[in-house]
N, C-alpha and C positions, 0 to 999 in steps of 0.2 A: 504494500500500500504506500504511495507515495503522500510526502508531506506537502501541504499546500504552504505559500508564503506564510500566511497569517499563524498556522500552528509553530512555526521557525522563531517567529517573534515572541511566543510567550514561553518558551525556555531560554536557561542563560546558554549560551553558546559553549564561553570560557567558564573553568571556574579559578578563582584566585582574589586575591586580596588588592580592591582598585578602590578609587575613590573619586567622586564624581568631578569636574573641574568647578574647578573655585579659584577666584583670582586670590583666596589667602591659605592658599597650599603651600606658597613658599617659607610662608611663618608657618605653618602646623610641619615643614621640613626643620627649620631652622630649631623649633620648639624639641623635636626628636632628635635631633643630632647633639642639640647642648644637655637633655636629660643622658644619654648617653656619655659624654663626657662627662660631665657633670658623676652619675655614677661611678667613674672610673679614676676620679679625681678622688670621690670619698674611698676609695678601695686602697689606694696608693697614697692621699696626702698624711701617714703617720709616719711612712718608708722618705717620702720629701723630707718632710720639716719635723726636728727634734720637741720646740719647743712646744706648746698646749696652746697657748695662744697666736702666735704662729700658726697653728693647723686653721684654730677656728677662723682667723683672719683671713686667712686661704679662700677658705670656703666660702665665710659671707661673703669677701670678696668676688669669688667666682658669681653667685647667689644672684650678687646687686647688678654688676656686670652685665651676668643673660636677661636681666627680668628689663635692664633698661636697653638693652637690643630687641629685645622682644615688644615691647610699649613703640619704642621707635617704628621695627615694621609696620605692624601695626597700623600704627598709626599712618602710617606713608601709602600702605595698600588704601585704606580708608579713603586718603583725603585724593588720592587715584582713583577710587571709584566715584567719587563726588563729582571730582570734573570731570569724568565720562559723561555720569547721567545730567549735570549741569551742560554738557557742551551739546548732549543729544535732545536735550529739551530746548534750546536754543535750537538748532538746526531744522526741527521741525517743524519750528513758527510757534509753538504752545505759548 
């Protein structure tokens, strides 16, 4: 029995681990990459740094660092999606 088109489309084709596009996949990248180090930073910064406060300073330092690269994207995607739809609602006379 052959498949028509329409039966094609309501199974997934692939299967695997996607994610729909979004213009803020580059931050949900960046977010994954720095928990990653991030983990690997706390696994290793006692073998770094002797001191106690030293480590912790490491760390929050690391902490503050990502959280304001993070804020920053962010923000920068955001105010790039503003003036898309700002330039596309001009364009179209609205």
């Amino acid at each position: 029995m052959a498949q028509s088109k329409g039966d094609a489309s309501l199974s997934r084709p692939k299967k695997g681990f996607t994610v729909q596009a979004s213009p803020f996949n580059v931050v949900k990248f960046d977010l994954a990459l720095i928990v990653v180090v991030g983990l690997m930073l706390l696994l290793v910064h006692d073998r770094l740094i002797d001191h106690q406060l030293g480590q912790v300073l490491t760390l929050l330092g690391y902490g503050c660092l990502a959280m304001c690269w993070i804020v920053f994207r962010t923000r920068r995607v955001a105010s790039q999606l503003a003036d898309d739809d700002t330039n596309t609602s001009v364009g179209d006379g609205k």
